[in-house]
N, C-alpha and C positions, 0 to 999 in steps of 0.2 A: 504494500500500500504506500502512494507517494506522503512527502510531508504534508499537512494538512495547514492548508491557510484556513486560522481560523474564521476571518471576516465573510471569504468565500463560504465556509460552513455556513455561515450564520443566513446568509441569501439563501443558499439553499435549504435552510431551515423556513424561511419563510416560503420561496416559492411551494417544498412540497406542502409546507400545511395549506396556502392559500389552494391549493390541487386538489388537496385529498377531497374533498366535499365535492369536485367535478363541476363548481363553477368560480369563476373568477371575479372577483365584483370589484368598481372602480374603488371602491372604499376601504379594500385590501392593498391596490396598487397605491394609493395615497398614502396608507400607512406606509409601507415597507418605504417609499420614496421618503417620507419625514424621518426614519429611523437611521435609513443609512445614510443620507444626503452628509450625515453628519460623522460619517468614517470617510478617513483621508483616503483611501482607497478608492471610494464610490461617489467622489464631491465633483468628479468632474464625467462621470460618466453617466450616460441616459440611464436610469433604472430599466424604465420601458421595454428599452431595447433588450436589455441584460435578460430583461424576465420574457422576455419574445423568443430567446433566442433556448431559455431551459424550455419554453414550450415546443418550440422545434424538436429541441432534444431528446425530449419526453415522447412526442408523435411520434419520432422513430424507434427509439426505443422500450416504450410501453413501462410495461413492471421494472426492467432493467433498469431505467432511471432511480426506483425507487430503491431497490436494491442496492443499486450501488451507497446512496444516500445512509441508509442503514447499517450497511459494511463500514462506512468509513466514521461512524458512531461508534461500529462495535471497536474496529480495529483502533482506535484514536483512545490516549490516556489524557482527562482533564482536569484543570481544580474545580473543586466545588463551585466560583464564581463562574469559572467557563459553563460546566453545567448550568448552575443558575439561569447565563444570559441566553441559553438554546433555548430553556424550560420558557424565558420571557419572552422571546422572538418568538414561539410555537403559540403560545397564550393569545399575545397583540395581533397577530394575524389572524390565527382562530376567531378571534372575538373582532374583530374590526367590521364585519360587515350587520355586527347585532345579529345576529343569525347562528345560533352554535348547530350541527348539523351531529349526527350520533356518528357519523364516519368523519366527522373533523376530531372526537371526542378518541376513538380507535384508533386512530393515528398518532395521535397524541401519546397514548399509553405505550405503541412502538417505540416512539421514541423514547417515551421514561423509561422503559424495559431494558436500553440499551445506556441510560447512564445509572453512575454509582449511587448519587445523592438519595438520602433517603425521605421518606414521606414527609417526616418532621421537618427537615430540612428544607423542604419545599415549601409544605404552608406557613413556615417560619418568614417566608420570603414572600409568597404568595399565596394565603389565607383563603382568598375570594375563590379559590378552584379546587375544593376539596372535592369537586363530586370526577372533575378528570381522575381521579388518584385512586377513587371508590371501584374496588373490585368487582368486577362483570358477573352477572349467571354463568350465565354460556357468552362468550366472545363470537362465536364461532360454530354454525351448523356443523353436522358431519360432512354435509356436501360441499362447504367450505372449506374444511378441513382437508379431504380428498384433491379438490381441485388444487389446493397448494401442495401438498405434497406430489402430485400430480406435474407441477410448475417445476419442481425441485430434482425428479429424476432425471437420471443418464442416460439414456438406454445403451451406450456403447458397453457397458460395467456390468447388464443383466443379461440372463441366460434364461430365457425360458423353457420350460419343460412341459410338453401337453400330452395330458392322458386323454384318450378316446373312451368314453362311457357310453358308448352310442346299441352296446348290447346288455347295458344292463339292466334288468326289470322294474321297474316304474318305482316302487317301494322304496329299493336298495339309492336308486337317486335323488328321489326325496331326501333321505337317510341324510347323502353326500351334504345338497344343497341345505338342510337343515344346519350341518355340522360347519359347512362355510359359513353360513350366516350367525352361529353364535360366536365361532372363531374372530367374526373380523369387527362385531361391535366392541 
């Protein structure tokens, strides 16, 4: 994994939250423009464009964008205040458009999932967002669950192996299909 600028993370902490919900609102791009305008990094360059060009980047790439975003969370060691300003950048975007969306809420938890800081820690800092922090039912259908693990295989790495049951008596395949189906929940 390259060194990680962290100012770039921080963009990219806000475009994928401004994403994750699947719409963009001007009121998210104003924020992020009033947040960074004020890194020396970002004072002289278009926001706009910047975030024009992760959405190209995103169209080609799909999940991989977001992926990659998560890798370089996992793979990245921060202080607590770094944490902190990801946790703040993911919040003021989220909540910018007055609209908190339950997949802005899920994404957000990725992320937390991927840094150290603990619960305490956080509503120490930021109080008003205990219910981001509040533990799910279920996050995650089993057909969700499938489908990313599904995302996740190789198939260069697997060997499949197929047995033919095509003669045997109706009962005994019941039997079979019974026994895969308590197997795999």
């Amino acid at each position: 994994m390259e060194k990680i600028d962290f100012e770039k993370l921080l963009l990219k902490t806000a475009f994928c939250c401004l994403a994750s919900d699947g719409n963009i609102d001007n009121r998210e791009i104003e924020m992020i423009q009033s947040i960074f305008m004020n890194y020396d990094q970002y004072k002289d360059v278009n926001l706009k464009t910047k975030i024009n060009s992760f959405i190209e980047i995103y169209n080609e790439k799909g999940r991989d964008f977001f992926t990659y975003y998560f890798d370089l969370l996992k793979e990245a060691t921060f202080s607590l205040d770094e944490e902190l300003a990801i946790i703040d950048i993911a919040i003021r975007t989220i909540q910018a458009d007055e609209l908190i969306e339950y997949s802005e809420i899920k994404f957000f938890k990725i992320i937390r999932h991927h840094l150290k800081a603990t619960d305490n820690q956080i509503l120490e800092k930021f109080p008003e967002i205990e219910m981001f922090l509040e533990e799910d039912i279920a996050t995650e259908s089993i057909y969700d669950k499938m489908i990313t693990q599904l995302d996740e295989l190789r198939f260069d790495r697997v060997k499949i192996q197929i047995t033919i049951y095509d003669n045997l008596p109706q009962e005994e395949m019941a039997a079979i299909y019974s026994s895969i189906n308590k197997n795999s929940t």
